[in-house]
C-alpha positions as CSV (number, residue, x, y, z in Angstrom):
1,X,0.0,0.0,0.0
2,X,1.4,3.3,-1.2
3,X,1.6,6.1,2.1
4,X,2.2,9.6,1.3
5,X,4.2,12.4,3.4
6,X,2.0,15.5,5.2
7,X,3.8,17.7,2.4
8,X,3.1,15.4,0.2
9,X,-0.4,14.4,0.7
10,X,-1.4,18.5,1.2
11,X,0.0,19.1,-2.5
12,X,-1.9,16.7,-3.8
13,X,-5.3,18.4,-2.1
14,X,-4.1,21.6,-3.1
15,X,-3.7,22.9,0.6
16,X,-1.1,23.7,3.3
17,X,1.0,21.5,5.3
18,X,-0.8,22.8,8.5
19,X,-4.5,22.2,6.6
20,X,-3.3,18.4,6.2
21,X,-2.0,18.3,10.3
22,X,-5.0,19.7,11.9
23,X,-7.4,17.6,9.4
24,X,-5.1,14.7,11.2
25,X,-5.2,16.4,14.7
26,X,-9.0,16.4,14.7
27,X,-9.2,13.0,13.3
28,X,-10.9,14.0,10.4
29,X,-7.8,11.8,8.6
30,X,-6.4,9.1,9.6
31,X,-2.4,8.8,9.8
32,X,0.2,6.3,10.6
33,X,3.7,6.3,11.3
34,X,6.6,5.4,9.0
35,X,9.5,3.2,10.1
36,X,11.6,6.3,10.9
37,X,8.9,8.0,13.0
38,X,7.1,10.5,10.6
39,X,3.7,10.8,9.8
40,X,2.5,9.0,6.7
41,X,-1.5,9.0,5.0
42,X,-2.4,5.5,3.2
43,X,-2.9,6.4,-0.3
44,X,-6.4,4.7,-0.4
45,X,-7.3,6.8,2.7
46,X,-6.1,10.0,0.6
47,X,-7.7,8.8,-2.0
48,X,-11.4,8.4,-0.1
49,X,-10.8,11.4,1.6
50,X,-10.2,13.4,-1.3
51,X,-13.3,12.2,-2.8
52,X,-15.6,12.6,-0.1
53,X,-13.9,16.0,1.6
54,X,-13.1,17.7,-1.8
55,X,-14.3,21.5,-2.1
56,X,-17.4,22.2,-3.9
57,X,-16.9,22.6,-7.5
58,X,-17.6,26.1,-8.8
59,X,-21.6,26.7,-9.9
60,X,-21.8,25.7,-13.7
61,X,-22.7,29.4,-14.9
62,X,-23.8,27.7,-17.9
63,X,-26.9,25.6,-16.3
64,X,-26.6,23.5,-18.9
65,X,-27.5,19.8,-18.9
66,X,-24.6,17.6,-19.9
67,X,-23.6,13.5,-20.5
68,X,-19.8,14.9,-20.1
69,X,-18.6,14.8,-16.1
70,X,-15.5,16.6,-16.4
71,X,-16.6,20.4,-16.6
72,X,-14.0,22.7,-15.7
73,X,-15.3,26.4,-14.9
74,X,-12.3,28.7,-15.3
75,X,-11.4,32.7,-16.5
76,X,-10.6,32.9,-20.1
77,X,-6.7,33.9,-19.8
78,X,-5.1,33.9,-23.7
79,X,-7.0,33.6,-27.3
80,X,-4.9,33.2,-30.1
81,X,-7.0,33.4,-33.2
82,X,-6.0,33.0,-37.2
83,X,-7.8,32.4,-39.8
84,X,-9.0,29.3,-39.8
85,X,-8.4,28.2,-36.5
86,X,-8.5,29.3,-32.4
87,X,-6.5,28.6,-29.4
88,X,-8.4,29.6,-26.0
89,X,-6.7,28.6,-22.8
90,X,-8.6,28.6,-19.5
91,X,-7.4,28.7,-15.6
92,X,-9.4,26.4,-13.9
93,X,-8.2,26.3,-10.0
94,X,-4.5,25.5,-10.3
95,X,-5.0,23.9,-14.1
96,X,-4.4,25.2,-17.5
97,X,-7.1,23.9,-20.3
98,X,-6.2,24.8,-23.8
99,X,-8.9,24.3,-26.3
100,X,-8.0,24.3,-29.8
101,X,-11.5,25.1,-31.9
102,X,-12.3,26.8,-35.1
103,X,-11.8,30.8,-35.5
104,X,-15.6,31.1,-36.0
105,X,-16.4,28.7,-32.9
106,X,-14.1,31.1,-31.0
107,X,-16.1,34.4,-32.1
108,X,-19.2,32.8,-31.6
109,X,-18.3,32.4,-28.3
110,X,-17.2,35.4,-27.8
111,X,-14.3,34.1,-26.2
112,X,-12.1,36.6,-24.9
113,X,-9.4,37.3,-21.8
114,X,-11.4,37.8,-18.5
115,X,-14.6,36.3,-19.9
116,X,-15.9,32.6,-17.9
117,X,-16.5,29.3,-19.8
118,X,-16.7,26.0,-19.3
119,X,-14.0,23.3,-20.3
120,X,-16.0,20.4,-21.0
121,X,-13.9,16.9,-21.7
122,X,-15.7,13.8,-22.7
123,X,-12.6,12.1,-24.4
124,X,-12.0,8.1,-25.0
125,X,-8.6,8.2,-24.6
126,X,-6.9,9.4,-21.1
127,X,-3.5,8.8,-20.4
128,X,-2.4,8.1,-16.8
129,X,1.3,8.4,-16.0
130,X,3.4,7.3,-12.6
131,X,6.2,8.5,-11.3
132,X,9.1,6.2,-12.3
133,X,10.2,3.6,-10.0
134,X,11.8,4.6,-6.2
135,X,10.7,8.3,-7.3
136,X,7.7,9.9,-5.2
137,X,5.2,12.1,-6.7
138,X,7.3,14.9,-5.2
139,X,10.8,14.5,-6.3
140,X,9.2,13.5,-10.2
């Protein structure tokens, strides 16, 4: 069973070091202790708690029915725009989305710096990568 480090275990929730202690502190996480002392998170543990603890997703501005789960709301930070075709990128939390899409699509849209979309993903392929072997997600 993989364990994770506080520091590491708080980077992957997107929080501080001290967020991850005092969710440990009032039992609202359950820890262990490593051969050498420190306090370590099972990664299924993480993994649950993540899921059931995350923060609320932002409100869809949208409203907008969907078969696609993975809807990222984000701000509109770059559009690049040729002829023929458009590249819109989006922060979403800590994440990046770049869309490529056709110059009209982009117009339509009105897509523009500062404006609020919706990344929606509904893709067959998704690639999952590890870090290599020995390495923690950390040091990768």
């Amino acid at each position: 069973m993989a364990t994770m480090r506080i520091r590491e275990a708080a980077e992957l929730l997107g929080v501080s070091d001290d967020t991850v202690r005092r969710w440990i502190d009032h039992g609202l996480l359950p820890a262990s202790q490593d051969e050498s002392g420190r306090k370590v998170i099972a990664g299924d543990v993480l993994a649950e708690f993540s899921r059931t603890k995350a923060p609320a997703r932002p409100p869809n501005p949208l409203g907008v029915g969907s078969s696609a789960r993975n809807r990222f709301v984000g701000l509109v930070t770059k559009v690049l725009i040729d002829k023929v075709m458009a590249q819109v990128e989006l922060q979403c939390g800590p994440f990046t989305v770049v869309s490529l899409m056709s110059a009209e699509a982009a117009r339509e849209l009105k897509l523009e710096p500062g404006s609020v979309a919706v990344a929606v993903v509904k893709a067959t392929t998704v690639i999952v990568e590890t870090p290599g072997t020995g390495e923690t997600l950390a040091s990768a």
